[in-house]
C-alpha positions in Angstrom: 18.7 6.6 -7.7 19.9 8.5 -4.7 21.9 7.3 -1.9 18.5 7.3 -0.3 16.2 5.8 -2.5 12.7 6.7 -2.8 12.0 3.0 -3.7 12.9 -0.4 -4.2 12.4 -3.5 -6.7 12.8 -6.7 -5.8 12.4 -10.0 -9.1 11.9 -7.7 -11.8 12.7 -10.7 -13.8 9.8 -13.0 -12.5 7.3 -14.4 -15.1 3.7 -13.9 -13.0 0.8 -11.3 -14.7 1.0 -10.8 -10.6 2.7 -7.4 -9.8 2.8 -6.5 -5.9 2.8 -3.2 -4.6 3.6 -1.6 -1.3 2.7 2.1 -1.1 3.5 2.7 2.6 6.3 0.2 3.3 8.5 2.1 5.7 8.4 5.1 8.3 12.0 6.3 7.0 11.8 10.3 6.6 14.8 11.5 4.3 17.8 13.2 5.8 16.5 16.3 3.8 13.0 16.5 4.7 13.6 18.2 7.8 16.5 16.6 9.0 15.4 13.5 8.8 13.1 14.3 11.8 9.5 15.3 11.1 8.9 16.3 14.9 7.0 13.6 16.5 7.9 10.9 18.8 9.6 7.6 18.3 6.2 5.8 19.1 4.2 7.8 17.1 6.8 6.8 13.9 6.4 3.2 15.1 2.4 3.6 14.4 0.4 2.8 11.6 0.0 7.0 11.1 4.0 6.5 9.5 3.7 3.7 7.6 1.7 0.1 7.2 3.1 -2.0 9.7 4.0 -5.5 8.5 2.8 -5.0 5.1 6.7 -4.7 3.4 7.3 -8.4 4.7 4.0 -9.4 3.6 4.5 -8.4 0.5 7.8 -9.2 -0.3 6.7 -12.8 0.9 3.4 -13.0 -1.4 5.5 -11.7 -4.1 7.6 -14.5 -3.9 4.8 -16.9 -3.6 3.1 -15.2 -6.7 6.3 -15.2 -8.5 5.7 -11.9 -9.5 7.9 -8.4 -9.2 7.1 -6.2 -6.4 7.8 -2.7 -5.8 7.7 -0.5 -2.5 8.5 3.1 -1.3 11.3 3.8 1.0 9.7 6.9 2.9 7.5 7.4 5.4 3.6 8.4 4.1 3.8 11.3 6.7 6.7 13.2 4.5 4.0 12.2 1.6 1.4 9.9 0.7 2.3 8.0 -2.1 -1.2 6.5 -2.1 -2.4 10.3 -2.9 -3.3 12.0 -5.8 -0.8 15.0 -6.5 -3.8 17.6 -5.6 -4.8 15.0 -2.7 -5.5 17.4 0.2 -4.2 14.7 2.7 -0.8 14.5 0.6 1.1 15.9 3.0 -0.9 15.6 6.8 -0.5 17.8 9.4 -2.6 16.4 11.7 -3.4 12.3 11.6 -4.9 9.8 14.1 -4.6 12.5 17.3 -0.7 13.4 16.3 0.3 16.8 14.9 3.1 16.7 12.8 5.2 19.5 13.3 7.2 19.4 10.4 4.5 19.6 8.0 2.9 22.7 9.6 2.3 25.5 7.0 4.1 23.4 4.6 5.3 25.6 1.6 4.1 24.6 -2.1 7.8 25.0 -2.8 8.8 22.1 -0.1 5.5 20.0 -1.3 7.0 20.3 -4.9 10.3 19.8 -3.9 9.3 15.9 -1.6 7.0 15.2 -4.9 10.2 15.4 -7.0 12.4 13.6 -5.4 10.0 10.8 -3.9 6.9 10.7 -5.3 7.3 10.5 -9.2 9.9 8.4 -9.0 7.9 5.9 -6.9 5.0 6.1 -9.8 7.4 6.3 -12.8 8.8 2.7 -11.9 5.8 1.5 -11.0 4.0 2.3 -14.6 7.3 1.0 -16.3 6.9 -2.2 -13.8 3.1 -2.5 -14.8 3.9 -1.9 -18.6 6.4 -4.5 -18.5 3.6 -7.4 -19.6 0.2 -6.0 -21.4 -1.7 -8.6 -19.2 -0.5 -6.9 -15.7 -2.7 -7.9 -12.3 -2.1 -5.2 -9.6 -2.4 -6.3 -5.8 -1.9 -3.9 -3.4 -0.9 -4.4 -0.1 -1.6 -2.6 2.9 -2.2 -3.1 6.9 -4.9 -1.5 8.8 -4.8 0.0 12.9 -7.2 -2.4 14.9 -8.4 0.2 16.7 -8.1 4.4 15.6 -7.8 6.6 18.7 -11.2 7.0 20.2 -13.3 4.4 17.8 -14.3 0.9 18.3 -12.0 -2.0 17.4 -12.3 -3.0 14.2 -14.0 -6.4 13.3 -12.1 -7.5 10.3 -8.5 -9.7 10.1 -8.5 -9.0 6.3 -10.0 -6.1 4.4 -10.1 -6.2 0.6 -10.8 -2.8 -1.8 -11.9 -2.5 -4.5 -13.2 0.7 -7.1 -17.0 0.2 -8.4 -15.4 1.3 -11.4 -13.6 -2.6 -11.3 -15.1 -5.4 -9.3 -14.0 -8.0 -11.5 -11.2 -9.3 -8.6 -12.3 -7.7 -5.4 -15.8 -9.1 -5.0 -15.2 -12.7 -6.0 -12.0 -12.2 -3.8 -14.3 -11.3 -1.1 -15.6 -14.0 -0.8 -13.3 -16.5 -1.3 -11.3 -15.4 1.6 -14.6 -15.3 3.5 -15.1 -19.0 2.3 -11.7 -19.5 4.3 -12.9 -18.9 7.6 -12.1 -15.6 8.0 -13.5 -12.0 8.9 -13.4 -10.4 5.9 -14.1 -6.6 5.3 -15.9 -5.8 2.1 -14.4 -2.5 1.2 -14.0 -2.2 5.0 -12.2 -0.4 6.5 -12.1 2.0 3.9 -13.6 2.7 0.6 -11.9 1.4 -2.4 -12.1 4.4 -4.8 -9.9 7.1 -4.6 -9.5 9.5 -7.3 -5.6 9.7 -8.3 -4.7 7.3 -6.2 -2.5 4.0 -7.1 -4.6 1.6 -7.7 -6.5 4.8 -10.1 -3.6 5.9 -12.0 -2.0 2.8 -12.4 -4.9 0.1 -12.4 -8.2 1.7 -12.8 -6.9 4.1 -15.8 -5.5 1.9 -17.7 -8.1 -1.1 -17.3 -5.7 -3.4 -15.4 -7.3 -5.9 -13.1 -6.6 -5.2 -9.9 -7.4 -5.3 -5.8 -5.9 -3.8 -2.2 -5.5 -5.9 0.7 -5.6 -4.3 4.0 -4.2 -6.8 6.8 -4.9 -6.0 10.5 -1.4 -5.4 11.5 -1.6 -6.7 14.7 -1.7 -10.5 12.7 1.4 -9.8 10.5 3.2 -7.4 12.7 5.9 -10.4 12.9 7.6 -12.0 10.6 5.7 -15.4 11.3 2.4 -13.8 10.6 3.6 -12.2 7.5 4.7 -15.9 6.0 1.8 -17.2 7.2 -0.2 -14.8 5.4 1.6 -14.7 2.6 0.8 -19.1 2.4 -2.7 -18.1 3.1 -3.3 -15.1 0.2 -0.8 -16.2 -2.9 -3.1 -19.5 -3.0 -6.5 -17.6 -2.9 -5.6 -15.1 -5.0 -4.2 -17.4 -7.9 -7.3 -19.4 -7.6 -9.3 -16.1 -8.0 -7.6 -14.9 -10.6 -7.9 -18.3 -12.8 -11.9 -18.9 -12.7 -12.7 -14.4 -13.1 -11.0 -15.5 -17.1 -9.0 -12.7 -17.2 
């Protein structure tokens, strides 16, 4: 890889059928993507718009816990969405939650090609060689969620768990187990699970891996004492889960 990386591994030699995966772990932008400045302000790169706040130490810690490899990208989803399909529309967003991002403005096909190159397929190509490592491979996704978007109510739900109607085999029973815990629980909330070409598509859904995304409110694992304690509270459920779906 480059001196700046468009990803990193982390236990590739852990046993689990668990593989973790965070698509928007960190609001980096590369020194060549526009000078390593994409236009906007320092708070608006600290917001959930660059990347999913608290959900690299969530899922390094779950990984751990699961004793399973993870895998995250080391680039802000404002140079490009990882969690896109290559023809995504929203690959490359010029305007998201209120802020217009200069840099991406009129965008070239030549610069999109050129930031799917050099971070994007390398992201996915270690990822399928992580997932092909085992033939029994079990996906979970992690992301954070915005309590609140810019001019919308606050959002109910402490956890949010996705899943495709093409493959409810760990979502819905996850669903409600988590529910069963105590806790506000969005069912495919606060987004919808399927995306064509996106992660959990090409590298789940395709290839009939079981799978699921948790979304974490990111004010509750913003800090490193809510990611641990998250991480204790998931890696338990999701085992359990796991065990009585007989996969």
């Amino acid at each position: 890889m480059s001196e700046e990386p468009a990803f990193h591994l982390a236990g590739e030699a852990r046993t689990s059928r668990w593989l973790v995966t965070v698509d928007h772990a960190t609001n980096r932008v590369p020194t060549w993507v526009a000078g390593g400045d994409l236009g906007i302000a320092p708070e608006d790169m600290a917001r959930h718009i660059a990347y999913d706040v608290g959900a690299l130490g969530l899922g390094q810690r779950l990984a751990e816990r699961l004793d399973a490899p993870a895998i995250w990208t080391d680039f802000s989803r404002l140079v490009l969405d990882p969690n896109r399909g290559e023809d995504d529309p929203t690959l490359v967003m010029q305007l998201y939650d209120g802020t217009i991002i200069p840099a991406n403005r009129g965008i070239s096909d030549a610069e999109t090609e050129h930031r799917l190159a050099r971070l994007y397929r390398p992201y996915h190509g270690a990822l399928a060689d992580l997932a092909g490592r085992r033939s029994d491979t079990v996906i979970c996704a992690i992301h954070s969620f915005t309590p609140c978007l810019r001019g919308r109510p606050p959002r109910p739900w402490q956890v949010g768990v996705l899943y495709s109607h093409r493959d409810e085999r760990l979502g819905k029973p996850l669903v409600a187990a988590l529910a069963a815990e105590g806790l506000c629980v969005g069912d495919n909330e606060p987004y919808s699970g399927h995306l064509d070409g996106d992660s959990i598509d090409r590298h789940a859904l395709a290839p009939g891996r079981p799978n699921v995304l948790i979304e974490v409110r990111n004010d509750l694992i913003a800090q490193e004492d809510g990611q641990i304690a998250w991480a204790d509270r998931l890696a338990p459920v999701l085992e359990r889960v796991l065990a009585q779906s007989g996969l």
